[in-house]
PyMOL CGO cylinders between C-alpha atoms (Angstrom):
from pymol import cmd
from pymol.cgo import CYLINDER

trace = [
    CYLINDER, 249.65, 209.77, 27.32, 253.27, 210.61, 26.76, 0.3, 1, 1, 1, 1, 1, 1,
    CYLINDER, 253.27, 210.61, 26.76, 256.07, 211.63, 28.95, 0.3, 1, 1, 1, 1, 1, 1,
    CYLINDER, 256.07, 211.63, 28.95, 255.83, 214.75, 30.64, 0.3, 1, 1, 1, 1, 1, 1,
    CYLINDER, 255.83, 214.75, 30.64, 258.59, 216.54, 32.57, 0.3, 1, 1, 1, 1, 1, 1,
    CYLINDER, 258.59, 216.54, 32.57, 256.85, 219.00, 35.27, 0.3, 1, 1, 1, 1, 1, 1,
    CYLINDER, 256.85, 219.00, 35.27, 259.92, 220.78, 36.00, 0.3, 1, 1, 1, 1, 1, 1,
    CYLINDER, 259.92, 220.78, 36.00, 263.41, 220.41, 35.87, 0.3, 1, 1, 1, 1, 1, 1,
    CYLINDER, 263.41, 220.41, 35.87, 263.71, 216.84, 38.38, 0.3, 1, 1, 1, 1, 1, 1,
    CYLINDER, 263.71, 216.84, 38.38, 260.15, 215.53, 38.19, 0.3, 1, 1, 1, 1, 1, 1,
    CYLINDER, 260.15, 215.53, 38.19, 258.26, 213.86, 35.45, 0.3, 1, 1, 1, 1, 1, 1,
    CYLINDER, 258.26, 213.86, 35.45, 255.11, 211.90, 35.19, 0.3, 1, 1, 1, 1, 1, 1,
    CYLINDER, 255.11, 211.90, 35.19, 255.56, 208.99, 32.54, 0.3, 1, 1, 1, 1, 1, 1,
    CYLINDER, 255.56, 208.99, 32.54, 252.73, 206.04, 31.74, 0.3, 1, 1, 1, 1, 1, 1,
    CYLINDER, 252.73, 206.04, 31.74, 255.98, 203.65, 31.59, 0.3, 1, 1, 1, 1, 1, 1,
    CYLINDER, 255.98, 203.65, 31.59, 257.09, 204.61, 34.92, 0.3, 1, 1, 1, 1, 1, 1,
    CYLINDER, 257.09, 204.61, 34.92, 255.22, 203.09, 38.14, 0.3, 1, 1, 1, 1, 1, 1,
    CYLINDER, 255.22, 203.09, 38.14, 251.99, 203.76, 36.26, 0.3, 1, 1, 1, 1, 1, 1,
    CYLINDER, 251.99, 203.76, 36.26, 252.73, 207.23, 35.56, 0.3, 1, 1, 1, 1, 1, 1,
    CYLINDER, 252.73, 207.23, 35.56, 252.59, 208.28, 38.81, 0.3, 1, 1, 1, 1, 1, 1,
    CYLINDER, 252.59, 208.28, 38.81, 254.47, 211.56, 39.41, 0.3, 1, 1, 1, 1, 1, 1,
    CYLINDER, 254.47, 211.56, 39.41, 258.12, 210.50, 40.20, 0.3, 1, 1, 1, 1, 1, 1,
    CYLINDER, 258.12, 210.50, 40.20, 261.71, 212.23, 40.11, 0.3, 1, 1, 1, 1, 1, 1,
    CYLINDER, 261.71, 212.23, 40.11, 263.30, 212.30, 36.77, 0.3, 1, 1, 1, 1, 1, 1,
    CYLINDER, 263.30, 212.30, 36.77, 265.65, 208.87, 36.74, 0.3, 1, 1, 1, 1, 1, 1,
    CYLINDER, 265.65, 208.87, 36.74, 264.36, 206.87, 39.43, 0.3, 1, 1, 1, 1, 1, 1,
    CYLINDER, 264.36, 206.87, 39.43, 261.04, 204.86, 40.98, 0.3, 1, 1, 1, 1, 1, 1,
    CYLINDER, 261.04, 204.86, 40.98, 260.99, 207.42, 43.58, 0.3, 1, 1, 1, 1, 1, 1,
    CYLINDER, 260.99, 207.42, 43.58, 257.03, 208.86, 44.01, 0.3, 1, 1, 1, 1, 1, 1,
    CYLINDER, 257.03, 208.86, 44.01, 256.76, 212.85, 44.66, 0.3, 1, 1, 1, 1, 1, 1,
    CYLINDER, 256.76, 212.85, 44.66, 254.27, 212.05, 47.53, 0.3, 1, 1, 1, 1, 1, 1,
    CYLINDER, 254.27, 212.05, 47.53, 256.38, 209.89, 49.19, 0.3, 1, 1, 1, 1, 1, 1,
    CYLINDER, 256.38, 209.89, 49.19, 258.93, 212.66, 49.46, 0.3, 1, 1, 1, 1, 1, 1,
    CYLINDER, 258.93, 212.66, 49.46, 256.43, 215.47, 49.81, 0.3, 1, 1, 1, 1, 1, 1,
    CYLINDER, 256.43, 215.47, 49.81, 254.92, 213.30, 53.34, 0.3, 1, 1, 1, 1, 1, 1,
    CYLINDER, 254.92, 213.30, 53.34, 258.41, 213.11, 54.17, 0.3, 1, 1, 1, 1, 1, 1,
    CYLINDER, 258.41, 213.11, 54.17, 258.77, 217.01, 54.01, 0.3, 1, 1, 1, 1, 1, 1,
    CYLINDER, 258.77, 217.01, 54.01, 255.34, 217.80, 56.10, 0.3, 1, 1, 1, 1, 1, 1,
    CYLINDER, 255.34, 217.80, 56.10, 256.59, 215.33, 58.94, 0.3, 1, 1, 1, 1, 1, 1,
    CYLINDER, 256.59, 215.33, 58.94, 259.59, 217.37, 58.93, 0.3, 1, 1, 1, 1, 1, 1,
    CYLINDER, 259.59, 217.37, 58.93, 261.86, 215.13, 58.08, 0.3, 1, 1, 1, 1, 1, 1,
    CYLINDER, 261.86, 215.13, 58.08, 265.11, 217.14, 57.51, 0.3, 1, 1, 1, 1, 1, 1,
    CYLINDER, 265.11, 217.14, 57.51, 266.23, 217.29, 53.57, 0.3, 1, 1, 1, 1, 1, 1,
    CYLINDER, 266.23, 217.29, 53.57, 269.78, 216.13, 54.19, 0.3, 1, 1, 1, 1, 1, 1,
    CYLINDER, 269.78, 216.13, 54.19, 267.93, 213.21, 55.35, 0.3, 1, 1, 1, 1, 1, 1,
    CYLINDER, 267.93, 213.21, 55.35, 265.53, 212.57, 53.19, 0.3, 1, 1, 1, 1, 1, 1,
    CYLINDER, 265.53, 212.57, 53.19, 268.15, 212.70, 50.09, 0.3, 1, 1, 1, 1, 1, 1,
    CYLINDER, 268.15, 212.70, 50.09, 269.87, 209.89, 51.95, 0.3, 1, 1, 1, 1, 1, 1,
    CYLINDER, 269.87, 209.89, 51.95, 266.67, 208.07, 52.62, 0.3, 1, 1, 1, 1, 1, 1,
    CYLINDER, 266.67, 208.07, 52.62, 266.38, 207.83, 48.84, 0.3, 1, 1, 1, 1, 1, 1,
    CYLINDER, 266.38, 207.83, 48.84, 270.27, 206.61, 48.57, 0.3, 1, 1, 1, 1, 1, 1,
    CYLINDER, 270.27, 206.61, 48.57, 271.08, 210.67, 47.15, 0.3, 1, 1, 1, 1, 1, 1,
    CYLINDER, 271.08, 210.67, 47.15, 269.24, 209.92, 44.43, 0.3, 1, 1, 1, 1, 1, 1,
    CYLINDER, 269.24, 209.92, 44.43, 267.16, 212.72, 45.15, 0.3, 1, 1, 1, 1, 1, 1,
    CYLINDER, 267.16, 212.72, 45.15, 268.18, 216.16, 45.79, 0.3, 1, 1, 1, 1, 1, 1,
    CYLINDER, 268.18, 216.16, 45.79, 267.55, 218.86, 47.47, 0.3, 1, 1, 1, 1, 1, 1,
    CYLINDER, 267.55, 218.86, 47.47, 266.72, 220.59, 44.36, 0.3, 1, 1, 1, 1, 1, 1,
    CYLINDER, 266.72, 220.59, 44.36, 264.42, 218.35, 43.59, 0.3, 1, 1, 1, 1, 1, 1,
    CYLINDER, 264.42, 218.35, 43.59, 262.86, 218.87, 47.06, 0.3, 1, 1, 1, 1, 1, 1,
    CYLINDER, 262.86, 218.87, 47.06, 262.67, 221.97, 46.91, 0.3, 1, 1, 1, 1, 1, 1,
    CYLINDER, 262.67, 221.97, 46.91, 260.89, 221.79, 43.10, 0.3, 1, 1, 1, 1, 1, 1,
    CYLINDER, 260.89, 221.79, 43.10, 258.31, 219.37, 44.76, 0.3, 1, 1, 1, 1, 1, 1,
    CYLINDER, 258.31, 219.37, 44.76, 257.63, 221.43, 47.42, 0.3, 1, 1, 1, 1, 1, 1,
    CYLINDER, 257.63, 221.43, 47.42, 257.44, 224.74, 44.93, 0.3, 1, 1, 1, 1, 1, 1,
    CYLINDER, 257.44, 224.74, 44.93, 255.03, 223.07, 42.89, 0.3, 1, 1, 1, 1, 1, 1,
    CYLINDER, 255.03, 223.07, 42.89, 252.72, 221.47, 45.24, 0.3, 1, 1, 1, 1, 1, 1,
    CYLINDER, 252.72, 221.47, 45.24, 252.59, 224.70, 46.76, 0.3, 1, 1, 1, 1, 1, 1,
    CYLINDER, 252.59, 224.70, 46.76, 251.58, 227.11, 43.30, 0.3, 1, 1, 1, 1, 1, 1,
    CYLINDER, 251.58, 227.11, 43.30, 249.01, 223.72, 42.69, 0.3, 1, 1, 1, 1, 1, 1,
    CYLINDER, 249.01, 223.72, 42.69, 247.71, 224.48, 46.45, 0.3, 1, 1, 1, 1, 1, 1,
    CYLINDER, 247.71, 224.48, 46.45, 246.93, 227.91, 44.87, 0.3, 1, 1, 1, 1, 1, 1,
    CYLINDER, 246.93, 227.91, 44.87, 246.14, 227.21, 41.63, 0.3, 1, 1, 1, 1, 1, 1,
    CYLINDER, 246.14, 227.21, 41.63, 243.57, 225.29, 42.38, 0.3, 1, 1, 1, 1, 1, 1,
    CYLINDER, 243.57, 225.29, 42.38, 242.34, 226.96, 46.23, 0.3, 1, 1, 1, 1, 1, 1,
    CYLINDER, 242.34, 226.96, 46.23, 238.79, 228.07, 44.71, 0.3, 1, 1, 1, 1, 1, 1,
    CYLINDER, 238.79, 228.07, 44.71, 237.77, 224.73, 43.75, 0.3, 1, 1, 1, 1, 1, 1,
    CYLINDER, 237.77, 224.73, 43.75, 239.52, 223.09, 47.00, 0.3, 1, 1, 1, 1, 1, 1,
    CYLINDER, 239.52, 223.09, 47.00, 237.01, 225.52, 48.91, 0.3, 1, 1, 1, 1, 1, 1,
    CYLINDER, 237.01, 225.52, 48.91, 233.86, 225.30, 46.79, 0.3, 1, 1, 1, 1, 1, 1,
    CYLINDER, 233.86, 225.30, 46.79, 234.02, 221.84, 46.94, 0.3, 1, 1, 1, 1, 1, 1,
    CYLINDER, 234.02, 221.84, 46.94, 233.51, 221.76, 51.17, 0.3, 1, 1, 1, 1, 1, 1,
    CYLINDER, 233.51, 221.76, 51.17, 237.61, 221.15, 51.78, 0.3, 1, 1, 1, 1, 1, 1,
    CYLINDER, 237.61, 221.15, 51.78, 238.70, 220.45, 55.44, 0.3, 1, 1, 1, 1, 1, 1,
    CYLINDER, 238.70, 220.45, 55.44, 239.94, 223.05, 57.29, 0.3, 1, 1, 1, 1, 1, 1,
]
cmd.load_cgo(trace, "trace")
């Protein structure tokens, strides 16, 4: 597997914490940020959490493609006996 760049700020990369999915530049996992987001946590302060090394762009990316992978991928989410 070879670097891939999933948007503009977030790439997955096998040399980079396993290839987890991470923000372009740093050590920082997507999840991490994305559980950050669903508690709420305000953006301004989640950027700072993460020293401004990530932004709210790159928030908002996250959030933009977990969202079109939500529906990308609903049908098999539901056939497969999801939780409601």
């Amino acid at each position: 597997m070879k670097r891939v760049a999933l948007g503009r700020y977030i790439v997955v990369d096998p040399k980079i914490c396993h290839g987890k999915v991470t923000f372009r530049g740093t050590r920082v996992f997507v999840s991490d940020v994305l559980e950050q987001v669903a508690t709420g946590m305000d953006w301004d302060a989640i950027s700072a959490e993460w020293n401004g090394s990530v932004s709210k762009a790159a928030i908002a990316e996250a959030v933009r493609l977990a969202s079109e992978a939500l529906f990308a991928y609903k049908d098999e989410l539901v056939k497969d006996g999801a939780r409601a």
